[in-house]
N, C-alpha and C positions, 0 to 999 in steps of 0.2 A: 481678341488678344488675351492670354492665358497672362499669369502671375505665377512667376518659382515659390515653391515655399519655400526653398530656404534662403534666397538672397530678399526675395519681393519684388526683383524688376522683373519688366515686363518681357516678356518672350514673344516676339513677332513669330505668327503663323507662319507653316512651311507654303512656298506659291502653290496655287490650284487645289487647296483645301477649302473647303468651304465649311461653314460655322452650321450649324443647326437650326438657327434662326433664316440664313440664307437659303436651310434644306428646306426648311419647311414651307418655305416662300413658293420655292423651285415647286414644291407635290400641289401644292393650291393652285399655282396659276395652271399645272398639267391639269387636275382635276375641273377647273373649271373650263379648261379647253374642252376636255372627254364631252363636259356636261351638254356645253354648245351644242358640238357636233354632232348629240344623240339629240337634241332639242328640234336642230335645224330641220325646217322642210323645203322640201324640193317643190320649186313652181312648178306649176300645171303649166304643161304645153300648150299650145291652141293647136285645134285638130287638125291632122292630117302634119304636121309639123315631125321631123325623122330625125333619132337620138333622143335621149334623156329619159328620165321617169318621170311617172307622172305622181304627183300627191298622191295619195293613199284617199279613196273616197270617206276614208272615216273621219279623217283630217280636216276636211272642207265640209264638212255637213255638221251644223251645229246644232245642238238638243235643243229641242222646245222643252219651255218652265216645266209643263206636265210629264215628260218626259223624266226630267230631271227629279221631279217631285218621286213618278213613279218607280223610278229607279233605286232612288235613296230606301222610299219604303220598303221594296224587295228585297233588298240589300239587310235591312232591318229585319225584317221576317224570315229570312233566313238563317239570323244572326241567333235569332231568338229559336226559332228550331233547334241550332244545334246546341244550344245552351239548354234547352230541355230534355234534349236526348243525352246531353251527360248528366244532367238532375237526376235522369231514371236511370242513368248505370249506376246511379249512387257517388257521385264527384261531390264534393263541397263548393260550393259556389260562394263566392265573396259580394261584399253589399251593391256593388254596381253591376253586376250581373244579375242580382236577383232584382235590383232596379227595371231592367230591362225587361226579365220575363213578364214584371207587371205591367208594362205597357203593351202586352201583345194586344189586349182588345182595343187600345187606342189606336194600331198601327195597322191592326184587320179594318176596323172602321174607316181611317183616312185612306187604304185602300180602295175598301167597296166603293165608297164616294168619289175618289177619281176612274175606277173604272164605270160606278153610273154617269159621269159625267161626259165621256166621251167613249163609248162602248166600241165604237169599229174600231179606233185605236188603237184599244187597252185590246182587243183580241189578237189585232198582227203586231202588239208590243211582246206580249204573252207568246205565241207563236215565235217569235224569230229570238226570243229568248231561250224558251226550251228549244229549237233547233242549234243553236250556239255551246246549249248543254250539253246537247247530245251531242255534236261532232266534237267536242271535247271530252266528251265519257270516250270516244271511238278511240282520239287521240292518245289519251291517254292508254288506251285498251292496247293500241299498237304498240306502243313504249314498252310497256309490261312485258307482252310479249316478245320483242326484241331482248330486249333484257333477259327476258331467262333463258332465251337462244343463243345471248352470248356466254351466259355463267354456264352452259352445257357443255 
C-alpha cells in the first residue's frame, strides 16, 4: 500500500499487481524449484526393467578418502602451475597467490606419499584423468572448430 504525497492517505493497489516483496518471494521459490530439479536423480532401475533412466554411474559411485585427498592435490598443483606460468609472463601476483606458489613442495610431497602409498591406484587415477583430459582437449578442439565454420 502506497501513500499520496499530497493528501497522505493511503492508496489501495490496483488488483493483480503485485508488490516487490511478493516478486521477489515469486523468483526464490522458482529459483529453488530450478535448483531441485537440477539436483534431483533419477533411481536406478533393476535390470532387465523397460522405460526410464538410469542414474548416471558417477552419481552412485562414491570417492574413496584417498581419492578425494588425491584429487584436491591435483587440483592444487595445477592451480599452482598456472600461477607460475603467469609469474613468468611477468603478471603481479598478490599475497595469497604467492602464498600458494610456496606451498608447491608441500603439495608435490603429500602427492609422492599418496601415490607411494597405493601405486596401482595412483596409476589408473592418473590414467583415466589424463584420458578425461584429453577427450576434453578433443572436445573442445571440435567446438573451435565448428565455431569457425560457422563465422565462415
Amino acid at each position: 500500500m502506497g501513500f499520496s504525497n499530497v493528501t497522505g492517505k493511503s492508496r489501495p493497489k490496483r488488483p493483480g499487481c503485485e508488490t516487490k516483496s511478493e516478486r521477489n518471494k515469486r523468483k526464490a521459490r522458482q529459483n529453488d524449484q530450478e535448483t531441485v530439479e537440477e539436483l534431483r536423480v533419477v533411481k536406478a532401475k533393476r535390470c532387465g526393467a523397460k522405460g526410464g533412466e538410469r542414474a548416471p554411474e558417477q552419481l552412485t559411485q562414491k570417492k574413496s578418502q584417498w581419492e578425494k585427498k588425491m584429487t584436491a592435490l591435483l587440483k592444487t598443483n595445477d592451480a599452482i602451475k598456472a600461477l607460475d606460468a603467469r609469474r613468468a609472463a611477468g603478471e603481479d601476483l598478490d599475497a595469497q597467490q604467492l602464498a600458494k606458489l610456496a606451498r608447491r613442495d608441500e603439495v608435490l610431497l603429500s602427492l609422492d606419499a599418496l601415490m607411494e602409498e597405493r601405486p596401482r591406484e595412483a596409476a589408473a587415477f592418473v590414467s583415466a584423468r589424463e584420458a578425461a583430459a584429453a577427450t576434453a582437449l578433443k572436445r573442445k578442439a571440435a567446438e573451435a572448430q565448428e565455431a569457425a565454420a560457422a563465422a565462415r
